[in-house]
RODO-2510 file (C-alpha; in nm, 4 decimals, decimal comma):
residues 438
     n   res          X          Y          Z
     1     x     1,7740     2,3067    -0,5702
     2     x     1,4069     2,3477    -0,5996
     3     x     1,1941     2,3250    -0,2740
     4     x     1,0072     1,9915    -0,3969
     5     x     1,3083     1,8416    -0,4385
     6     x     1,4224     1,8971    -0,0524
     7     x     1,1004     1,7982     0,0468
     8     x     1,1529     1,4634    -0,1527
     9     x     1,4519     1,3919    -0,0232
    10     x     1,3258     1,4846     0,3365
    11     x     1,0025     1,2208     0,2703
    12     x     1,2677     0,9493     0,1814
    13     x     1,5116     0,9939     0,4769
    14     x     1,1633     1,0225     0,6608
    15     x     1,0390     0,6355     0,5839
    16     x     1,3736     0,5297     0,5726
    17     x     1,4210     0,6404     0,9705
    18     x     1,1034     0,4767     1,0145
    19     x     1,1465     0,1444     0,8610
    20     x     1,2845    -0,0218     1,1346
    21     x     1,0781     0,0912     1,4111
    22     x     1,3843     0,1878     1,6158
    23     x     1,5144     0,5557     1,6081
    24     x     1,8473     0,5890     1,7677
    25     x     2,0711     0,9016     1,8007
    26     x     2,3109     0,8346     1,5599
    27     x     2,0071     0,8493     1,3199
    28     x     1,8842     1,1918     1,4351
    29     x     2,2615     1,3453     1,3829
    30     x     2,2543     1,1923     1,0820
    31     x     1,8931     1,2967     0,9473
    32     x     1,9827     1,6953     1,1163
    33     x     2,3291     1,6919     0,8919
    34     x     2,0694     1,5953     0,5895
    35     x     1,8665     1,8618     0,6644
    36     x     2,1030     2,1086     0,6974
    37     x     2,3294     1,9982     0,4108
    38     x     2,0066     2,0194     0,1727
    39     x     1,8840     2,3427     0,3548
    40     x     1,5248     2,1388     0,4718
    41     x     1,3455     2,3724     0,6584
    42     x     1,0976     2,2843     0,9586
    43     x     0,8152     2,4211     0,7102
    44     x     0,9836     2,2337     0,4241
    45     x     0,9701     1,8777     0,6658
    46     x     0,5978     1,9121     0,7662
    47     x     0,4976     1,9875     0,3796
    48     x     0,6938     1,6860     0,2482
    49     x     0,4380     1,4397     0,4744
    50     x     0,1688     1,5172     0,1729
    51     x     0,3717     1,3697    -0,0641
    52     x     0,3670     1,0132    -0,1264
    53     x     0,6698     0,8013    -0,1260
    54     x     0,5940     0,7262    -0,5499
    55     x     0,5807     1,1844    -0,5584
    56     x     0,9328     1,1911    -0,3837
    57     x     1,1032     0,9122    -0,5896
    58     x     0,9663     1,0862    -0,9267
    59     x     1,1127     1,4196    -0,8236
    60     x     1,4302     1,2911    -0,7319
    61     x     1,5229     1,1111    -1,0359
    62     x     1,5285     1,4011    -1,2249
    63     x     1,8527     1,5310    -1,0098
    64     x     2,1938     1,5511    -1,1502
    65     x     2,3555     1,2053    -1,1920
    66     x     2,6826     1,2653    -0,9194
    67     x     2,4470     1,4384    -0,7053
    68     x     2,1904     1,1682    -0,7114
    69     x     2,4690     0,8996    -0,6361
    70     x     2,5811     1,0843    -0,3574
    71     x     2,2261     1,0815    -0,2151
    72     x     2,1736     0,7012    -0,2931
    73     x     2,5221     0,6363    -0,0896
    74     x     2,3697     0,8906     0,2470
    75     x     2,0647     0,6635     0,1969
    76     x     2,2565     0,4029     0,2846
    77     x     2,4455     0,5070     0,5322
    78     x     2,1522     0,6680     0,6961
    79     x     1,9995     0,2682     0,7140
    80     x     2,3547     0,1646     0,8779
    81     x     2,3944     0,4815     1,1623
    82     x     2,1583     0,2571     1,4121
    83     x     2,4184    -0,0281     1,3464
    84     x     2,1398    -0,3034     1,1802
    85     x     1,9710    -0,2994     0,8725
    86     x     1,6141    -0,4579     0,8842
    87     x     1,4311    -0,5952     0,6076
    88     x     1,2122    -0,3166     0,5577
    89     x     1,5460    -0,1093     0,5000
    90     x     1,6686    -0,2528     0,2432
    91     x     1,3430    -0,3269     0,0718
    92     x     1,3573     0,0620     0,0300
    93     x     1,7072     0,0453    -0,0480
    94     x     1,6742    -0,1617    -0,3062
    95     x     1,3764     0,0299    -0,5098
    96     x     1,6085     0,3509    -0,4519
    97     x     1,9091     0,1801    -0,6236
    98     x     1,6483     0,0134    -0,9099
    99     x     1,4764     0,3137    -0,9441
   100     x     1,7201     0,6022    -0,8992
   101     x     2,0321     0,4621    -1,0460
   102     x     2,1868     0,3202    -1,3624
   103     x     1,9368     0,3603    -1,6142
   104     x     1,6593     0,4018    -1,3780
   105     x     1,4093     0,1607    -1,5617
   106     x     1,2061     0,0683    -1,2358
   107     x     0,9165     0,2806    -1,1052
   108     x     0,7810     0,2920    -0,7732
   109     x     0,3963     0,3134    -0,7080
   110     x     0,2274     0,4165    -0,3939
   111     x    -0,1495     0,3465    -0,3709
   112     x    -0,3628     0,3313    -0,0514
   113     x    -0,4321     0,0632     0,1871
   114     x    -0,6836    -0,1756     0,1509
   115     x    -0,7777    -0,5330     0,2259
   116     x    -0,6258    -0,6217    -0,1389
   117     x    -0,2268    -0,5688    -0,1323
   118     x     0,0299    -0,8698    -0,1908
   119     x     0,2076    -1,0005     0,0198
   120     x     0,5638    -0,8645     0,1304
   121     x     0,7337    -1,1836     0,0118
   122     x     0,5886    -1,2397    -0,2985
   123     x     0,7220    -1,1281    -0,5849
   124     x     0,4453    -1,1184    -0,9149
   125     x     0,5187    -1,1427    -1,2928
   126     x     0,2850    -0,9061    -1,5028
   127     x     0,2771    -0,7845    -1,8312
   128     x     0,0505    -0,6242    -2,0182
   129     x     0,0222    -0,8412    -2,3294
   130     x     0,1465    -1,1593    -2,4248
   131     x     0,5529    -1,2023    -2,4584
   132     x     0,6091    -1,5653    -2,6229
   133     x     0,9539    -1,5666    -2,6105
   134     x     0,9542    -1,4266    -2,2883
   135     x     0,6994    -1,7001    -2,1464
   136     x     0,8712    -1,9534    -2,3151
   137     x     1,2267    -1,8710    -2,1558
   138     x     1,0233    -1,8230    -1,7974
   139     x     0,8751    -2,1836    -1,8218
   140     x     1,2075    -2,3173    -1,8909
   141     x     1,3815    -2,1601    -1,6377
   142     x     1,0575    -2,1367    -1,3920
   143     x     1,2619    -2,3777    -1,0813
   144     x     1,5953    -2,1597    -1,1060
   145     x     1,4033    -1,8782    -1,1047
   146     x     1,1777    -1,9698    -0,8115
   147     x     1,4887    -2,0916    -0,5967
   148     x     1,6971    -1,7663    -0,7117
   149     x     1,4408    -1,5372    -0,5461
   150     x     1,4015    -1,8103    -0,2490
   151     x     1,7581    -1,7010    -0,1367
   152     x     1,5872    -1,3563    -0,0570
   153     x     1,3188    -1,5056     0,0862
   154     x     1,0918    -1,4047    -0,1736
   155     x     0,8043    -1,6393    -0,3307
   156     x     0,7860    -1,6143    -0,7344
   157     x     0,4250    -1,5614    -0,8335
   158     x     0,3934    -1,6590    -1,2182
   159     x     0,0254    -1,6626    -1,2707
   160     x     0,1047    -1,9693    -1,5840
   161     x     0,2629    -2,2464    -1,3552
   162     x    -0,0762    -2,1373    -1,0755
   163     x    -0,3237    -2,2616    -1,2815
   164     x    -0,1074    -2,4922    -1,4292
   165     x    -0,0907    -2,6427    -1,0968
   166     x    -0,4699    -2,5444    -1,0696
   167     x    -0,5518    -2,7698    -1,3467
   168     x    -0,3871    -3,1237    -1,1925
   169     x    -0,5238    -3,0368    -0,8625
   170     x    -0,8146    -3,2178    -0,9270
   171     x    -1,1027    -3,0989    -0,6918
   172     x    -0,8650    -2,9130    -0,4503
   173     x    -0,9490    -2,5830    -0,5816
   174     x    -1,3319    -2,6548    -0,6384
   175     x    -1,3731    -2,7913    -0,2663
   176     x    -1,1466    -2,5022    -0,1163
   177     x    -1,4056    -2,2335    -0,2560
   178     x    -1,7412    -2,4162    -0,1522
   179     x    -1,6247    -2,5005     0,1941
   180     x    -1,4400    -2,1494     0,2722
   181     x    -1,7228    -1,9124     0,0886
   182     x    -2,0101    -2,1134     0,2490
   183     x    -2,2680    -1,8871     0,0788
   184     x    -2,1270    -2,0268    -0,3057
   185     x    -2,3608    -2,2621    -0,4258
   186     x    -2,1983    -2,5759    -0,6688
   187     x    -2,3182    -2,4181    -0,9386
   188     x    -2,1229    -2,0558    -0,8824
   189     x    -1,8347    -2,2563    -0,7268
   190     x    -1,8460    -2,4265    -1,1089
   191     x    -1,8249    -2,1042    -1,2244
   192     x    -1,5833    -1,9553    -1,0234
   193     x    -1,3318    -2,2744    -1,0558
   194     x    -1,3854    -2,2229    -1,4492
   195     x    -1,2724    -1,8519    -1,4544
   196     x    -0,9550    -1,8717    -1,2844
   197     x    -0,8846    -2,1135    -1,4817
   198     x    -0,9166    -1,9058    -1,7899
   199     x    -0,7435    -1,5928    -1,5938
   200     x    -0,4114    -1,4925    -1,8192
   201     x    -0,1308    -1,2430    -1,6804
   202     x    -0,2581    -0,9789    -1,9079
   203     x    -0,5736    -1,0135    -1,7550
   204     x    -0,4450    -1,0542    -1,4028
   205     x    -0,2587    -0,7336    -1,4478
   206     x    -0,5537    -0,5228    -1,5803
   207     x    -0,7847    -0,6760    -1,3693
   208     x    -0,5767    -0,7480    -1,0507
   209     x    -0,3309    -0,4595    -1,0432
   210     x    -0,4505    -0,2017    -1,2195
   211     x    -0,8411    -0,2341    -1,1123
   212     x    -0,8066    -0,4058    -0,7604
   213     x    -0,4595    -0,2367    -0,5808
   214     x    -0,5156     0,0893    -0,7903
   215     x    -0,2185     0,1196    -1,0002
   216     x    -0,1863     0,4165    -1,1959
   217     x     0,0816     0,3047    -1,3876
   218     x     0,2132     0,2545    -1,7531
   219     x     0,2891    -0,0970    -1,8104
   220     x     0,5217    -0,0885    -2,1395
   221     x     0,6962    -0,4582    -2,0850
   222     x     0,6619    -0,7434    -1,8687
   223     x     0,7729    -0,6570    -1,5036
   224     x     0,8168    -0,7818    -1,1592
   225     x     0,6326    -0,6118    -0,8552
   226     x     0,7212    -0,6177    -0,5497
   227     x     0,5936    -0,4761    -0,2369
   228     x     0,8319    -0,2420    -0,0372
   229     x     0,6746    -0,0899     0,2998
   230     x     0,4280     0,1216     0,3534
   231     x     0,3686     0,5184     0,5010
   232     x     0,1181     0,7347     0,5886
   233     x     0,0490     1,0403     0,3179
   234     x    -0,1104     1,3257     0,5170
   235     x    -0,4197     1,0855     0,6286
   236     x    -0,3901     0,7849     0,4339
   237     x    -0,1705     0,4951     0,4661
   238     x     0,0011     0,4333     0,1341
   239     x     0,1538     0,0821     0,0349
   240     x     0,4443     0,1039    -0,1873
   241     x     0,5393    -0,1429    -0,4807
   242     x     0,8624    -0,1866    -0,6428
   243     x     0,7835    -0,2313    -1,0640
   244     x     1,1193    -0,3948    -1,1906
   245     x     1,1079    -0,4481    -1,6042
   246     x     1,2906    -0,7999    -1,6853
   247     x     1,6154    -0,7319    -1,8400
   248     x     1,7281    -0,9460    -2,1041
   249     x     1,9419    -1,1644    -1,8917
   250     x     1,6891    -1,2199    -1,6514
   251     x     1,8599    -1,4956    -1,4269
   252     x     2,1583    -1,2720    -1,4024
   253     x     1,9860    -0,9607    -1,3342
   254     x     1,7683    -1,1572    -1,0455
   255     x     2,1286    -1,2679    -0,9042
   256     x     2,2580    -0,9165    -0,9064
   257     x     1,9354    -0,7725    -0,7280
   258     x     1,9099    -1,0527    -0,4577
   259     x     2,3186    -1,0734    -0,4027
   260     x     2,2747    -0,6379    -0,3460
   261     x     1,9584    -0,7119    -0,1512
   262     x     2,1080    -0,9317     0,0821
   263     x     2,4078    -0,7303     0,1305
   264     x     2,1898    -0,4490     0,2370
   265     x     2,1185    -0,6797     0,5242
   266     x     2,4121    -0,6767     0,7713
   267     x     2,2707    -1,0248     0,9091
   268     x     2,5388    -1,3577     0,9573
   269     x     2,1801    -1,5786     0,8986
   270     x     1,8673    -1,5770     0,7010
   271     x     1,5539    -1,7782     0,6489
   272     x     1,4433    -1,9285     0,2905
   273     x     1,0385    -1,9593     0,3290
   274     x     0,8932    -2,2982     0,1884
   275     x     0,5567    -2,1625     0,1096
   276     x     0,4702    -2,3242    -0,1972
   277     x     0,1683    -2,5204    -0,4034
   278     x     0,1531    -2,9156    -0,3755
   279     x    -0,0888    -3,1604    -0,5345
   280     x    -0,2793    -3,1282    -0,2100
   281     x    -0,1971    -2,7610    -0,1317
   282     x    -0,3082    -2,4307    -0,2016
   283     x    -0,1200    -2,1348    -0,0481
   284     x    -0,3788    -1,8805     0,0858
   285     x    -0,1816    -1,5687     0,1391
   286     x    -0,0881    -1,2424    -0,0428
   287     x    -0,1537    -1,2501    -0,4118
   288     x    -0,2894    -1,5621    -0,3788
   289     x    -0,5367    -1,4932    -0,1229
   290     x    -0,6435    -1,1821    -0,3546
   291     x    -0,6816    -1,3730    -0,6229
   292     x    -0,9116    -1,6171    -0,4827
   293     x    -1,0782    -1,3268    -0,3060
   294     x    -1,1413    -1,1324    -0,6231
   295     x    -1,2942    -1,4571    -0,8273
   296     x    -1,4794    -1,5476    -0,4928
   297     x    -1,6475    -1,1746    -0,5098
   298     x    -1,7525    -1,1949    -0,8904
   299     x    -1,8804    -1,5617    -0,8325
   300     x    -1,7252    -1,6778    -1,1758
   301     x    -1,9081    -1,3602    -1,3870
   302     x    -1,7899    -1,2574    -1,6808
   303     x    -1,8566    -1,0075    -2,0149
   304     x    -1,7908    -1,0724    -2,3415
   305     x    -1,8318    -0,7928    -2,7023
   306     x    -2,0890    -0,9258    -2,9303
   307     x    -2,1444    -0,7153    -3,2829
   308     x    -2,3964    -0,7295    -3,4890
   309     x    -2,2915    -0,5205    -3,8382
   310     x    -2,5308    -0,3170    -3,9605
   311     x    -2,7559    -0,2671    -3,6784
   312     x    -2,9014     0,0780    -3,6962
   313     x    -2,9802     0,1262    -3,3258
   314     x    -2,6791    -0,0704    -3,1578
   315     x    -2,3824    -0,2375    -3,3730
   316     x    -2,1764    -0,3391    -3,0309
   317     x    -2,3867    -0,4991    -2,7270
   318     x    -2,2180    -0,6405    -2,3495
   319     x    -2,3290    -1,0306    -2,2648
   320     x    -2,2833    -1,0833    -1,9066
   321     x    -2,2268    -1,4584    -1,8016
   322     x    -2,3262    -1,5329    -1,4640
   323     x    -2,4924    -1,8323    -1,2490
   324     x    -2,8169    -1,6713    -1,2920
   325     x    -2,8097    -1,6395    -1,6869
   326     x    -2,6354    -1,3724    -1,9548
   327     x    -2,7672    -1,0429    -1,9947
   328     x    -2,7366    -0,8806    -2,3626
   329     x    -2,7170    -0,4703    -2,3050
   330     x    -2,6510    -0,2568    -2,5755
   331     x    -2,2842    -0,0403    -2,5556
   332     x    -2,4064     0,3197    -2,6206
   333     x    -2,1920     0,4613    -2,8813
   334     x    -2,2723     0,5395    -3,2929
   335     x    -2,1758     0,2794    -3,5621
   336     x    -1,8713     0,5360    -3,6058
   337     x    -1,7457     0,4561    -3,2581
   338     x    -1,8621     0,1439    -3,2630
   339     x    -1,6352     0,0297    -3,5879
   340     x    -1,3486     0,2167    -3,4147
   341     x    -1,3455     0,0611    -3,1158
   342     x    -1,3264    -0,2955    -3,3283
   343     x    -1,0488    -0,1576    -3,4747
   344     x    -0,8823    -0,1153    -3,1742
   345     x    -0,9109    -0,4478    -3,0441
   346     x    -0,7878    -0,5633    -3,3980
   347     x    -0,4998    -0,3269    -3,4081
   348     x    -0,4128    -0,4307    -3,0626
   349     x    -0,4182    -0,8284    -3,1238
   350     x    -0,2241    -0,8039    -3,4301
   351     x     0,0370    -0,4702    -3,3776
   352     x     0,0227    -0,4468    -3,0172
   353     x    -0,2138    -0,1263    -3,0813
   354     x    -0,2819     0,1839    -3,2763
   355     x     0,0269     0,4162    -3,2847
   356     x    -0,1458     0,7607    -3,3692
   357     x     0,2489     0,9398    -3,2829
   358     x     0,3767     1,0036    -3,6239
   359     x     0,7288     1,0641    -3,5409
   360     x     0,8908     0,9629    -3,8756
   361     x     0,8454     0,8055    -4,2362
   362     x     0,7451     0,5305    -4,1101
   363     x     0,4670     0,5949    -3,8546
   364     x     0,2940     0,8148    -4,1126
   365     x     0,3144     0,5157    -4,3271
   366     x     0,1724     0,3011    -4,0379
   367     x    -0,1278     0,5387    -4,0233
   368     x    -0,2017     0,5557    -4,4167
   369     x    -0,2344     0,1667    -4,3458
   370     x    -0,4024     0,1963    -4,0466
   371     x    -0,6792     0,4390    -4,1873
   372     x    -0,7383     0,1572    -4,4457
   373     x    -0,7905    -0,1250    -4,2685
   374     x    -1,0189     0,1120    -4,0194
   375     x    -1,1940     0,1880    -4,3512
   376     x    -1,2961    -0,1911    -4,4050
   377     x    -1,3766    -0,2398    -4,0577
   378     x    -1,6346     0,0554    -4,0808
   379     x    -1,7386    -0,0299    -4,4360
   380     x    -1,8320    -0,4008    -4,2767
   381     x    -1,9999    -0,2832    -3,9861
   382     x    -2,1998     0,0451    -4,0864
   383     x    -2,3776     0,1435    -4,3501
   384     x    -2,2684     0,4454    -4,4377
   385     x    -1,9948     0,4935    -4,7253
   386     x    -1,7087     0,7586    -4,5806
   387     x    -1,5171     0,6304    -4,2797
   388     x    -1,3536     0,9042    -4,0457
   389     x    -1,0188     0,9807    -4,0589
   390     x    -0,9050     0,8216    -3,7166
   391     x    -0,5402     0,9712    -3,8008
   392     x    -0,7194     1,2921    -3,7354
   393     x    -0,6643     1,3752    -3,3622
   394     x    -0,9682     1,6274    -3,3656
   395     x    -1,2035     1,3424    -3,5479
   396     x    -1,0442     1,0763    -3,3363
   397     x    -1,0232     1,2359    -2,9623
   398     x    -1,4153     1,2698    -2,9299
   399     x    -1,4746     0,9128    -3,0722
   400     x    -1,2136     0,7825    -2,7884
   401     x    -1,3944     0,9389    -2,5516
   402     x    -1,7581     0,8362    -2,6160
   403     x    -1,6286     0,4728    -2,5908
   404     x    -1,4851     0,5484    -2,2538
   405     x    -1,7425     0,6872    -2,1477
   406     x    -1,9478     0,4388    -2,2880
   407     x    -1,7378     0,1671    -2,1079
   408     x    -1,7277     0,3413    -1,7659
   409     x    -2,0917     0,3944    -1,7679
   410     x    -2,2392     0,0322    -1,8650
   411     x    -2,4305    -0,1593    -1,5447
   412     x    -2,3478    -0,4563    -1,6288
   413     x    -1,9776    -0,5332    -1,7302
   414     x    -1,7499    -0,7573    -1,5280
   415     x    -1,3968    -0,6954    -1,6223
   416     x    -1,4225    -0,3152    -1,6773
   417     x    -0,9858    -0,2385    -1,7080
   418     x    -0,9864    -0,5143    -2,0264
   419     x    -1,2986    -0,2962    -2,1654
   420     x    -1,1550     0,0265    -2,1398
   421     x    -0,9171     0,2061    -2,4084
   422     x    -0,5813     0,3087    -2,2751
   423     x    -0,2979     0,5798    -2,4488
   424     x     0,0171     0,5203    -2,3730
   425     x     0,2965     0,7516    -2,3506
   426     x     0,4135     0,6624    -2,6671
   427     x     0,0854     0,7335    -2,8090
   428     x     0,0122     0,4245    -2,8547
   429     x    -0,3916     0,3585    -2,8236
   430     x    -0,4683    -0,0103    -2,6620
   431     x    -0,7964    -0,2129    -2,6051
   432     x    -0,7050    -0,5637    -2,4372
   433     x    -1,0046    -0,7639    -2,5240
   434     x    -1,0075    -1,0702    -2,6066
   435     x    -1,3795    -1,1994    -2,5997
   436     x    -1,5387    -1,0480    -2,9185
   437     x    -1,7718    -1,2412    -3,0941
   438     x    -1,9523    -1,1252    -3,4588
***
């Protein structure tokens, strides 16, 4: 066994001890028989507190199925030796059985403290995209779904039925902002009402997650996250989330994570929290409290892509919305660049993105295609008469990375994460932007 892997499984068994608050002598036996089972050194201990908690589960998954189980059932045990197990344990317990068993589809993200972080009871839907069929079955099932997680005393945060409820609470949500952001005049509080009401969950999650908490993480299908404690990392305190992908029978996978959560939990009683959004009511905690933070903050701002084909000097310009008036500022990149980043946003609307992998037949097929409709984006937009060929990772790579750049470097756009271009593992190039007007 490798030395990162001891020190991984030393930093779990570490915030696992921890999680309680309570350190009792049966857990010291048990944590010195870990130690000297996996041969964890005093030196290998003090170097496994610079890891994060997201660093140890990563390493570990990568063990030997049997020997991984065996390590999932001393985790357990390990939360049982004090003879309780809080709710912190088996928050941890459960992201090391959805994350380091069966087909280990969850992740687990650490990310440092801040003011922004959700709440420890909330559980939020994100995706990054649009699912139909997914939203459709969500909104059907929306009540069983909020009083399935209610038995774990968890509040289900769909970002859909919040501003649906937004939307018949007459001037509930307009009032709450001028009275508890006193320096919002009616005119940003307007303005701030208006873009939370046009907030979507792919937005939320590249705006919210990704650009607020910090995530660093791939989002391939629509997920749950869920927060799971928190530890310090060397100096920082890192908060850890639990990212669960819905499974195709989502009401019976929520049952089967709840029923193993709550057995985690050797408690006789527990309490289901009634937390939720009324005609007259707005919950102000957690994600919710973010959320209202984060519009609050940016006072209802937003940016939009205009282009303007066949403009010599600048074919893509930024127009920033805000109380005081829009801005118009030119995006600094070449008509080349320019018609490729279109074609992202086009590829991305209509085939979920630009797949530059080229694995088989039918990839390279996808890419003859591709090139071609690039080619009448470019032919519409610039002047010249030979478009790149973006199927060309040496022509491609520096054109990807002048938009970036571009993107990261522009004073005056709002919701930079939607802006920015994004490769997937897959190799899979995105550009989530919806706002692009010709």
């Amino acid at each position: 066994m490798r030395d990162i892997s001891r020190q991984s499984i030393y930093r779990i068994i570490y915030d696992m001890m921890k999680a309680d608050e309570l350190i009792s002598t049966d857990e010291i036996t048990f944590v010195r028989n870990m130690c000297t089972k996996y041969e964890i050194t005093n030196e290998l201990r003090e170097q496994s507190m610079a890891m994060t908690l997201a660093e140890a589960f990563n390493e570990i998954r990568t063990m030997p199925v049997r020997q991984l189980a065996t390590f999932i059932d001393e985790v357990v045990q390990l939360s049982l030796s004090d003879g309780s197990c809080c709710r912190e344990e088996a928050l941890l317990l459960l992201a090391c059985h959805e994350c380091l068993s069966g087909d280990k589809s969850a992740t687990l993200v650490s990310v440092p403290s801040s003011d922004v972080m959700l709440s420890s009871n909330q559980v939020l839907f994100v995706e990054n995209g649009f699912n139909e069929n997914l939203n459709q079955y969500i909104s059907q099932n929306y009540t069983s779904m909020v009083n399935a997680f209610k038995v774990g005393d968890f509040d289900f945060v769909y970002l859909p039925k919040m501003l649906e409820h937004l939307a018949s609470a007459g001037n509930l949500l307009h009032d709450m902002i001028y009275y508890m952001s006193p320096s919002q005049s009616d005119k940003s509080t307007d303005a701030i009402v208006e873009s939370m009401r046009q907030m979507t969950t792919e937005t939320l999650f590249r705006e919210l997650v990704i650009g607020t908490l910090g995530f660093e993480h791939e989002l391939n299908e629509p997920s749950y996250v869920i927060r799971v404690g928190s530890s310090m990392s060397a100096t920082t305190m890192m908060i850890h989330y639990l990212i669960v992908p819905l499974h195709h029978d989502v009401l019976h996978h929520i049952d089967e994570m709840l029923t193993r959560f709550m057995g985690y939990q050797n408690s006789s009683s527990f309490v289901i929290r009634n937390a939720v959004m009324t005609e007259d009511c707005f919950v102000y905690s957690g994600f919710y409290r973010t959320l209202f933070d984060l519009m609050t903050y940016r006072q209802g701002a937003s940016s939009k892509l205009l282009v303007h084909p066949y403009n010599h000097k600048n074919v893509l310009t930024v127009v920033t919305h805000t109380i005081n008036g829009d801005t118009e500022t030119p995006l600094e990149i070449g008509p080349k660049e320019s018609a490729f980043y279109v074609f992202l946003i086009n590829e991305t609307k209509r085939y979920g993105g630009f797949n530059v992998s080229a694995n088989n037949a039918a990839d390279i097929k996808y890419l003859g295609e591709a090139q071609r409709r690039f080619e009448d984006v470019y032919l519409s937009l610039a002047s010249r008469e030979v478009a790149p060929d973006i199927t060309n990772s040496e022509i491609r790579r520096p054109m990807l990375s002048k938009i970036k750049r571009a993107v990261e470097q522009h004073p005056d756009i709002i919701q930079r994460m939607t802006f920015l271009p994004e490769t997937t593992k897959d190799k899979v190039i995105k550009v989530h932007l919806r706002d692009v007007n010709y």
